[in-house]
LUMKOLSE-526126 format. One record per residue (C-alpha): chain; residue in one letter; x, y, z; residue number from 1. Coordinates in Angstrom, 3 decimals. Layout:
LUMKOLSE-526126
  c  r      east     north        up    k
  A  a         X         Y         Z  NUM
...
end
This chain:
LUMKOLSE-526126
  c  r      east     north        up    k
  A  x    -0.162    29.027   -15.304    1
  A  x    -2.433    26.958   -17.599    2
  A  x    -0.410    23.685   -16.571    3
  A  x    -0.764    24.287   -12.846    4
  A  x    -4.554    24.889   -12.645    5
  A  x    -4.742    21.937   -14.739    6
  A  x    -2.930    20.365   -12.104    7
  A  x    -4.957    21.580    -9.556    8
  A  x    -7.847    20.857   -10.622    9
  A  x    -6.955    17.248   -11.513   10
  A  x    -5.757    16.773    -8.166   11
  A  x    -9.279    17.956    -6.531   12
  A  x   -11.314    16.161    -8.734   13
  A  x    -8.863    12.548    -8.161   14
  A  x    -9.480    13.149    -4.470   15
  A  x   -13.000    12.718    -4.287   16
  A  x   -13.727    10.446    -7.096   17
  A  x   -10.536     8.165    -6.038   18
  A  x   -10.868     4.655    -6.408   19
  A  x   -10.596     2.300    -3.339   20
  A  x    -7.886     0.004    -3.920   21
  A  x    -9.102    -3.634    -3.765   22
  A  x    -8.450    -6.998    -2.075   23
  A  x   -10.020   -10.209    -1.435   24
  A  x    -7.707   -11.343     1.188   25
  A  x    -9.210   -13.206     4.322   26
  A  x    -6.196   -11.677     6.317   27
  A  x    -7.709    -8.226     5.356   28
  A  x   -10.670    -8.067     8.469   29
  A  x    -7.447    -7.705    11.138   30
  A  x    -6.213    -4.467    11.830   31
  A  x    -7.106    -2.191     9.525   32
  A  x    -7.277    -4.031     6.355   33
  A  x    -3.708    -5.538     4.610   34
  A  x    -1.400    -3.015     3.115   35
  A  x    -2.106    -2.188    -0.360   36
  A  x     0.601     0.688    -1.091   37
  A  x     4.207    -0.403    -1.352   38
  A  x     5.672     2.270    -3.315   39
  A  x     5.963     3.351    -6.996   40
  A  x     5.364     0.494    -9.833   41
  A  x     9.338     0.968   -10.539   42
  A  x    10.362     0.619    -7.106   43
  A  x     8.112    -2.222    -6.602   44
  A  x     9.536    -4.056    -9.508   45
  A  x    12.970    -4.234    -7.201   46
  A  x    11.546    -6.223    -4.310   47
  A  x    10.601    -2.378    -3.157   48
  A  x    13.460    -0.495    -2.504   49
  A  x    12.993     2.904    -1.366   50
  A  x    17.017     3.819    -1.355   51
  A  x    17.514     4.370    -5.369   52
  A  x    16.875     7.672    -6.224   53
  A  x    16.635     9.698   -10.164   54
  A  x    15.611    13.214   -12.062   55
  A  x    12.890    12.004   -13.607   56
  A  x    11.038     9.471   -11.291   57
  A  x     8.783    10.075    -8.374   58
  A  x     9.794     8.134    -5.716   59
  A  x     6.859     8.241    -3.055   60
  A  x     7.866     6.100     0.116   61
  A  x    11.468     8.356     0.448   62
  A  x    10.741    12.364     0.868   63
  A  x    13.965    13.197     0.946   64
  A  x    14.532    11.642    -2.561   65
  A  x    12.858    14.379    -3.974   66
  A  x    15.538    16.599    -3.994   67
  A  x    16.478    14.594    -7.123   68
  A  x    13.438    15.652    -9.143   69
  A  x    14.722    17.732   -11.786   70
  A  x    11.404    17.648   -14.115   71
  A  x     7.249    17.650   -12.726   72
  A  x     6.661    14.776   -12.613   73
  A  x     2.555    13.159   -12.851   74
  A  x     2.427     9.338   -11.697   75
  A  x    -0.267     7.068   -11.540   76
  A  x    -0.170     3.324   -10.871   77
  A  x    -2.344     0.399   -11.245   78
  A  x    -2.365    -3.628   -10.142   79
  A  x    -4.352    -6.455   -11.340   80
  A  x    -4.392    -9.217    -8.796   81
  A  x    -4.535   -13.352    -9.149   82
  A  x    -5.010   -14.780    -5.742   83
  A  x    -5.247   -18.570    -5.269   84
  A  x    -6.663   -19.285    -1.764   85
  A  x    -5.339   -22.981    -0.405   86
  A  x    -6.027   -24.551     3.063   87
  A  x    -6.379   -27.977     4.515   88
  A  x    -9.857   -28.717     2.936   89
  A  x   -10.314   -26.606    -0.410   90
  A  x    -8.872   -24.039    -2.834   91
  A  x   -10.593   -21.222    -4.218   92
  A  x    -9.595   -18.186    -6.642   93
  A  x   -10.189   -14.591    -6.469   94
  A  x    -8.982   -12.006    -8.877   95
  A  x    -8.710    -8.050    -7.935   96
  A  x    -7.747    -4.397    -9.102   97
  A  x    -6.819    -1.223    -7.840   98
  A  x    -5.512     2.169    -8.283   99
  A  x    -2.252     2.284    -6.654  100
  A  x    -1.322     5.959    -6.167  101
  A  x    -2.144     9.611    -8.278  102
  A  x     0.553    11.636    -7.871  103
  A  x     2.197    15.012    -8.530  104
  A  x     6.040    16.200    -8.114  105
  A  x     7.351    19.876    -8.365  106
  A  x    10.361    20.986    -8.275  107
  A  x    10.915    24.802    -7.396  108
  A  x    14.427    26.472    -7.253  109
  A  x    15.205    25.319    -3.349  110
  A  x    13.258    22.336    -2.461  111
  A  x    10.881    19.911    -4.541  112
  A  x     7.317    19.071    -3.185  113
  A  x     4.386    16.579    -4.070  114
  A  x     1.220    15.955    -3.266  115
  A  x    -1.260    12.965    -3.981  116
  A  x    -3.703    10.403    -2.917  117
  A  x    -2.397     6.542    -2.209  118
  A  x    -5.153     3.631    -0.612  119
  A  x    -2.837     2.899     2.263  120
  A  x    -4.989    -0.477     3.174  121
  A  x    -8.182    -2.694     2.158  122
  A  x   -10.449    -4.355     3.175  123
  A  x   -12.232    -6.740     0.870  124
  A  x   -13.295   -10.550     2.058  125
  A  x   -15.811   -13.350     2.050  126
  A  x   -16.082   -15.704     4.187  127
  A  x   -18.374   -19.244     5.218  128
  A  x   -18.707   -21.362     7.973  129
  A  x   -20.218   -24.568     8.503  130
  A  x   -20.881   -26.279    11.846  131
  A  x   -22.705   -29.578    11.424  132
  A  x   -21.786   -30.862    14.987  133
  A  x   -24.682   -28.546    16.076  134
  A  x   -28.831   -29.396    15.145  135
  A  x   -29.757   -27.138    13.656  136
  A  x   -26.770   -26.990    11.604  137
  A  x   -24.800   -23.202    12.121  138
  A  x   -24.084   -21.716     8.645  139
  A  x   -22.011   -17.959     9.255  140
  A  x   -20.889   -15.759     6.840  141
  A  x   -18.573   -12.666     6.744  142
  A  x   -17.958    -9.769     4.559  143
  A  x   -15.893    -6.801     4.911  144
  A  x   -14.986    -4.112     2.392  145
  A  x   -13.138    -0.421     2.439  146
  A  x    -9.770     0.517     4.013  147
  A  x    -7.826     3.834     4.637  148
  A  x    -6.534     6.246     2.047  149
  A  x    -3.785     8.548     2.526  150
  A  x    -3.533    12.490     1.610  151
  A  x    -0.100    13.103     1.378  152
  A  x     2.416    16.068     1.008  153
  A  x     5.811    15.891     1.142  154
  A  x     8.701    18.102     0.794  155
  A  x    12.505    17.209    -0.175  156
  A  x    15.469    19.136    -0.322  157
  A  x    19.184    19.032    -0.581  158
  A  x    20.903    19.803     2.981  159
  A  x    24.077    19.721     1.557  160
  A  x    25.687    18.961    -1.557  161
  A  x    25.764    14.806    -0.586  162
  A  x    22.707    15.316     1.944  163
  A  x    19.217    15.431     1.225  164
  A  x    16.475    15.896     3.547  165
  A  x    12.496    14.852     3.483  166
  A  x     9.366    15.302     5.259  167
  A  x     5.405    14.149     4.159  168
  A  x     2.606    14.816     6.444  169
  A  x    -0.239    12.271     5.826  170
  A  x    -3.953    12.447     6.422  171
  A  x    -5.273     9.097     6.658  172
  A  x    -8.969     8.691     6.333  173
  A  x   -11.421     5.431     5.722  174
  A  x   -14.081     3.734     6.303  175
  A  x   -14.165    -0.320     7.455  176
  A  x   -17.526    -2.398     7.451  177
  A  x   -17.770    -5.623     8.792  178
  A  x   -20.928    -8.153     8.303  179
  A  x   -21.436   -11.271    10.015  180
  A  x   -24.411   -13.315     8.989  181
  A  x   -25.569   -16.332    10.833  182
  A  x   -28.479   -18.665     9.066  183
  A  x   -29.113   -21.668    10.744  184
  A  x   -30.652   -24.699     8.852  185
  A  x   -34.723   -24.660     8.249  186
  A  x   -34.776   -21.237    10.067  187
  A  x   -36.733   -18.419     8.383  188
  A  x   -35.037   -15.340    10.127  189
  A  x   -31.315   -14.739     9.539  190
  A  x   -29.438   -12.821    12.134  191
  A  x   -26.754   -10.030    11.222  192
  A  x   -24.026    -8.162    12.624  193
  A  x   -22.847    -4.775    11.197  194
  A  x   -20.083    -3.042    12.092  195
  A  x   -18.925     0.206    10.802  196
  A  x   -15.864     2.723    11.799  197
  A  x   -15.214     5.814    10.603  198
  A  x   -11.366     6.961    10.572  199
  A  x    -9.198     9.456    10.807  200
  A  x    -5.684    10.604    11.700  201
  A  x    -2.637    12.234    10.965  202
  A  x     0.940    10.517    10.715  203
  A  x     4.701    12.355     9.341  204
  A  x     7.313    10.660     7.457  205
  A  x    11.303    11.815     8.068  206
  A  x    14.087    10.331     5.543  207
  A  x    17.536    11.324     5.427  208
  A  x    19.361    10.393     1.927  209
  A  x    22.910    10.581     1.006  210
  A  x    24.607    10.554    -2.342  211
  A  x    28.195    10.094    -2.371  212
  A  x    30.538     9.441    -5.742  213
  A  x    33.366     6.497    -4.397  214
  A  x    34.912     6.521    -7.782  215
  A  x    34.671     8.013   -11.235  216
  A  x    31.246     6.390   -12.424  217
  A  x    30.587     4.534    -8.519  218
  A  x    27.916     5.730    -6.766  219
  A  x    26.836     5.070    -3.345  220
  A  x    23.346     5.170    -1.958  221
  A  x    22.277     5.444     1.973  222
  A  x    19.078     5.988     3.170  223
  A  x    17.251     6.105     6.464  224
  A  x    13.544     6.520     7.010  225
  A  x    11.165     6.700     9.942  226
  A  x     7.524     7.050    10.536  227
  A  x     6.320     8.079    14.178  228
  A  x     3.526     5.792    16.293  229
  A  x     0.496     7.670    15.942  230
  A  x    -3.266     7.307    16.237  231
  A  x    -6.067     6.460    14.049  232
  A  x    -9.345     8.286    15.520  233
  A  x   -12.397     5.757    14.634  234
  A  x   -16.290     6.538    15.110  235
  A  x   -17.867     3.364    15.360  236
  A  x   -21.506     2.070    15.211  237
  A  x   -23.132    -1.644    15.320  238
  A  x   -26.303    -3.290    14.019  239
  A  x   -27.952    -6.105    15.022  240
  A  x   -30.412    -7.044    12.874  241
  A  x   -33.228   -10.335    11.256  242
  A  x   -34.119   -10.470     7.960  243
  A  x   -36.248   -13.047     6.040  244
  A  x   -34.971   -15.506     3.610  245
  A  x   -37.823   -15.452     1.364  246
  A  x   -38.116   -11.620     1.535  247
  A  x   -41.612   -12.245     2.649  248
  A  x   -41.964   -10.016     5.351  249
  A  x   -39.097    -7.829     7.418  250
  A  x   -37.233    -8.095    10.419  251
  A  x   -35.737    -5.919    13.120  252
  A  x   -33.355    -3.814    13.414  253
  A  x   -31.587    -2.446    16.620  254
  A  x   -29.075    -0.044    17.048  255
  A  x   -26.561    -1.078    19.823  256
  A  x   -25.799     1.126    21.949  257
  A  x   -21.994     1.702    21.786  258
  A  x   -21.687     4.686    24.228  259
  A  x   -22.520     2.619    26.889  260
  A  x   -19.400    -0.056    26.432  261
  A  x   -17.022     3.189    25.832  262
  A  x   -16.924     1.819    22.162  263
  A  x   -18.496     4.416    20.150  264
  A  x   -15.348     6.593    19.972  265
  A  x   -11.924     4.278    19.997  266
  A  x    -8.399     4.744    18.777  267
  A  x    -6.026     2.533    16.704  268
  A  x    -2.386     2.735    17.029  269
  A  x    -0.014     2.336    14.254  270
  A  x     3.350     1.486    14.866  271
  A  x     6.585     3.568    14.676  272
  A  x     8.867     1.771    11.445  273
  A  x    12.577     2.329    10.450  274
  A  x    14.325     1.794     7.640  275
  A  x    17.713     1.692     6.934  276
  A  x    18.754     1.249     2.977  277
  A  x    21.526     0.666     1.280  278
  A  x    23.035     0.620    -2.661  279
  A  x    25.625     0.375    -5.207  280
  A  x    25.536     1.987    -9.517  281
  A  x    26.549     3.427   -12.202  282
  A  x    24.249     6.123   -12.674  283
  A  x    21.882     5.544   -16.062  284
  A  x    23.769     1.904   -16.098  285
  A  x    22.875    -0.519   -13.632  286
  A  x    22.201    -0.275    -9.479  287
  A  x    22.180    -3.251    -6.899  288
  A  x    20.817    -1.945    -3.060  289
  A  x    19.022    -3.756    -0.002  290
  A  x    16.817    -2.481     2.993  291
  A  x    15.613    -3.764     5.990  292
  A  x    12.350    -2.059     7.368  293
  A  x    11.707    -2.827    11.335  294
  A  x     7.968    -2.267    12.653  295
  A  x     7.281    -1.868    16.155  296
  A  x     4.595    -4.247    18.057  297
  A  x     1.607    -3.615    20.113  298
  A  x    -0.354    -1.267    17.776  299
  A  x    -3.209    -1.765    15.095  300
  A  x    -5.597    -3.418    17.849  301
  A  x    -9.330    -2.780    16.880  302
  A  x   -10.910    -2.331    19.888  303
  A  x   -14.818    -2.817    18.291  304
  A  x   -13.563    -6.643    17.961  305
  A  x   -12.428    -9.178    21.010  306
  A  x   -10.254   -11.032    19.130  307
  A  x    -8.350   -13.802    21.730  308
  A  x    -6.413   -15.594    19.062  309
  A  x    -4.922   -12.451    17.336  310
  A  x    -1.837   -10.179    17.853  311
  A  x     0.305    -7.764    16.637  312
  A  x     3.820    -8.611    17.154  313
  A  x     6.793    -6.623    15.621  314
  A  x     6.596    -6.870    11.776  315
  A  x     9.751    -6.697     9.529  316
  A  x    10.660    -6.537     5.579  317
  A  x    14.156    -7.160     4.003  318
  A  x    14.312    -6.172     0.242  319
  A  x    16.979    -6.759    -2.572  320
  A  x    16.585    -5.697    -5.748  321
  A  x    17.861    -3.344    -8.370  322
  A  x    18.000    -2.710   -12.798  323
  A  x    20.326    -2.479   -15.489  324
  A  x    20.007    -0.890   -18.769  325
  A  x    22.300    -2.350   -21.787  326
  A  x    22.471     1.378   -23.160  327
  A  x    20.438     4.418   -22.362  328
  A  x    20.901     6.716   -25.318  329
  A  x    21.326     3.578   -28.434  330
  A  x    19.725     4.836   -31.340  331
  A  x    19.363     1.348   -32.746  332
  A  x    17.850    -0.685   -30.407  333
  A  x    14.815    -0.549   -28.629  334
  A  x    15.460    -2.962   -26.161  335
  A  x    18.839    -1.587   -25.400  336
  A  x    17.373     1.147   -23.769  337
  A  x    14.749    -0.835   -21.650  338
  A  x    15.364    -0.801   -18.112  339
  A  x    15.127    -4.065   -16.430  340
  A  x    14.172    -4.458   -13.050  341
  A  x    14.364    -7.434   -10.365  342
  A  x    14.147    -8.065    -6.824  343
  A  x    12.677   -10.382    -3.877  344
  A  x    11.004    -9.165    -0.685  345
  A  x    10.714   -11.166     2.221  346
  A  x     8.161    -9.632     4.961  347
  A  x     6.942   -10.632     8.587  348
  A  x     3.594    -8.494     8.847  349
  A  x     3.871    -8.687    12.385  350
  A  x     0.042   -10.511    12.470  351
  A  x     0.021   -13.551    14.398  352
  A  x    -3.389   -15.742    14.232  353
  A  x    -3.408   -18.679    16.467  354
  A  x     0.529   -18.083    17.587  355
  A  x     1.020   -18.423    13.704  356
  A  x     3.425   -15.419    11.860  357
  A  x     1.407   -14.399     8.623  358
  A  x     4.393   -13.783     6.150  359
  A  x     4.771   -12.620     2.771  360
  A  x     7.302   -13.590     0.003  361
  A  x     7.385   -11.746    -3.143  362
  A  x     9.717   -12.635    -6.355  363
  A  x     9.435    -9.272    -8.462  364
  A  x    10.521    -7.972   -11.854  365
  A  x     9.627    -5.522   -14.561  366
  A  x    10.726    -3.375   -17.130  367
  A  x    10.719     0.569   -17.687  368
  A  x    10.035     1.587   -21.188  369
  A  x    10.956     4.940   -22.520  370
  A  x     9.099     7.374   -24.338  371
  A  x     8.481    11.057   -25.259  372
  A  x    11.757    12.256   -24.216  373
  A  x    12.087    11.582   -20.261  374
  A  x     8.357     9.885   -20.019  375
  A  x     8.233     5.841   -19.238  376
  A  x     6.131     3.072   -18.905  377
  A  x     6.358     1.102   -15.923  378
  A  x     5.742    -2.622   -16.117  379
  A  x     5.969    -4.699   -13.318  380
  A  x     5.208    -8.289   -12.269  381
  A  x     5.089   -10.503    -8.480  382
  A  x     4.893   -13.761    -7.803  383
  A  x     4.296   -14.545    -4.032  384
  A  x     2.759   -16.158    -1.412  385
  A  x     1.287   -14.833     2.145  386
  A  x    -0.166   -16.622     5.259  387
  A  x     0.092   -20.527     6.059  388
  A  x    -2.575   -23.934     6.410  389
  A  x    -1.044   -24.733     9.985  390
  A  x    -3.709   -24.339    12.701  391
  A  x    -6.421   -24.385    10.171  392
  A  x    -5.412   -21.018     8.061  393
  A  x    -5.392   -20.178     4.766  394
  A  x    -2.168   -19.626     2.456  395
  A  x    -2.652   -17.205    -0.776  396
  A  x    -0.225   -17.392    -3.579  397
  A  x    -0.702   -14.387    -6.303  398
  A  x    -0.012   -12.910    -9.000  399
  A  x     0.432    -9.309    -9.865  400
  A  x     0.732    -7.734   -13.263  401
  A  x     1.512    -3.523   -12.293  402
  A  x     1.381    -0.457   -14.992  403
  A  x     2.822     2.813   -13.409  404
  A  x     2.652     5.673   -15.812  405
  A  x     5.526     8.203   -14.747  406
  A  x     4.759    11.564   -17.186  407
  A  x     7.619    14.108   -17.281  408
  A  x     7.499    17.978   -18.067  409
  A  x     9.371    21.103   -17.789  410
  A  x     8.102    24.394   -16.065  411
  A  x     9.232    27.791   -14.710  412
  A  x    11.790    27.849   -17.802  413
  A  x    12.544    31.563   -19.175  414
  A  x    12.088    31.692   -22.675  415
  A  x    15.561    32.550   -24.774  416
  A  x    13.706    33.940   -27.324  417
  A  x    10.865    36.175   -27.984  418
end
């Protein structure tokens, strides 16, 4: 009982005091910021396959994996972010973290269940302009910062003996604010734009997962997951406002009045996705699998902005990736019971900017290191690049260094002896 207030509690207090996960990616103002979570550190570290399933590891993209969870299971994950920012005229650098995901798993008698907090998206840019065609010269800035969080719980169970099945209900909630900043040369008074939107909604998760031994020590892996469309509720409000350069005296401010353009209330669709996953190990030996996720088009269109050159096509990700461990239970050698991890991910985010696919390409690999009985250490490291220079955009190549701890425990076992 003393372990699951602690829980609890933990949980409550994580909620509210839960860090905003971070970015300082241009490609971040579109939409609702650029996704953040892509699963566990562990599955990450295999190009982010969602198909492998264990006991002892909390897989939290696949619900119906859960029925595997044979221990609680606490997870928490972290990233540090390199970003080098390269277009036609400059580079720049930019360097971020984040809190990944806070997680519990339980596993009861007939079905296992978790519950946690993940930063689904982020916003987090800065931006100049300079237009010297113009007298006086134009100078504009922008600035945007926050993204949407999700409140998850899932449930996972075992159908049949070969058949599990999942569900997570998500509450996604945020906040986005966007400044634009106009100075213009010898001018006193600055101008600025502020733009904030509240959000809210509520999204489900459905995975299917099947198990199935092909041979004495084979295993094969299939997976299929879907998320519905759904909407994103958003409150929004707008500033226009002057300020003084010098701070000598103020400016105004004016409220704009939102109601009156239908914009103070909007709604932002997120697409339906599918996944389909498959995979091939030895169980506590080695595992090789592949997805391929499909997003629908059409969705994530912030109304507050009139964006001409922008659109939301249909996105996809292909994944391949998987781990092998030289010996699981070696008593004399560490490193022959490291788990090593590897994979590449190769993702269309479905943005286009000036008829020009932002994509993402990810080399990943890591290692899981064991201790306190069924507790690890997950380390995990990306190399990648997103976006392109044509048409004037900006390409960013990064580099991620990931710690998941994944903390293992036993509950609801009768004592043998008194």
């Amino acid at each position: 009982m003393k372990k699951f207030l602690f829980t609890v509690l933990f949980s409550i207090v994580s909620f509210y005091n839960f860090s905003q996960s971070g970015t300082s990616s241009p490609y971040s103002f579109y939409g609702v910021g650029t996704s953040t979570f892509k699963g566990s550190i562990d599955n990450r570290s295999m190009g982010g396959l969602s198909v492998y399933s264990d006991s002892i590891h909390l897989s939290l993209t696949n619900p119906a994996s859960l029925s595997e969870l044979k221990r609680v299971n606490y997870s928490l994950g972290i990233t540090y972010d390199n970003l080098t920012f390269k277009s036609e005229n400059a580079n720049e650098n930019s360097n971020s973290s984040n809190v990944n995901y806070l997680a519990v798993g339980i596993p009861t008698k007939h079905f296992t269940f978790a519950f946690g907090v993940v930063p689904q998206t982020s916003v987090g840019y800065l931006l100049e302009s300079n237009d010297e065609t113009v007298t006086p010269n134009v100078i504009d800035r922008y600035r945007g910062e926050g993204g949407v969080n999700t409140a998850f719980l899932t449930f996972g169970f075992k159908l049949f003996n070969k058949i599990s099945l999942g569900l997570t209900t998500n509450y996604e909630f945020g906040n986005l604010n966007h400044i634009t900043t106009r100075f213009l040369e010898d001018i006193e008074l600055a101008t600025r734009l502020e733009s904030n939107s509240s959000l809210s909604g509520l999204n489900y998760v459905y995975s299917l997962l099947f198990r199935e031994k092909i041979s004495e020590k084979l295993t094969l892996h299939a997976t299929y997951i879907t998320s519905q469309k759904y909407n994103l509720g958003s409150t929004n409000t707008q500033t226009l406002s002057t300020y003084s350069l010098t701070n000598q005296y103020g400016g105004d401010e004016e409220v704009i009045d939102l109601g009156a353009m239908s914009l103070d209330k909007t709604e932002i669709t997120v697409p339906k996705s599918q996944t389909l996953g498959l995979g091939l190990g030895v169980d506590t030996k080695w595992f090789v699998g592949a997805e391929y996720k499909l997003v629908d088009g059409g969705g994530l269109n912030n109304k507050l902005f009139n964006l001409n050159n922008v659109d939301f096509k249909k996105g996809s990700k292909f994944s391949l990736g998987g781990f092998y461990i030289p010996k699981f239970d070696s008593f004399t050698s560490f490193f022959s019971r490291l788990v090593y991890r590897g994979g590449l991910r190769i993702e269309n985010t479905g943005l286009y900017i000036e008829d020009q696919a932002i994509k993402e390409v990810g080399l990943n690999f890591g290692f899981g290191i064991p201790f306190q009985g069924f507790s690890n250490v997950n380390l995990g490291f990306e190399v990648g690049k997103r976006g392109t220079t044509n048409a004037g955009l900006i390409q960013e190549n990064f580099f991620s260094v990931r710690l998941g701890m994944s903390l293992s425990d036993l509950w609801f076992v009768k004592n043998k002896y008194n």
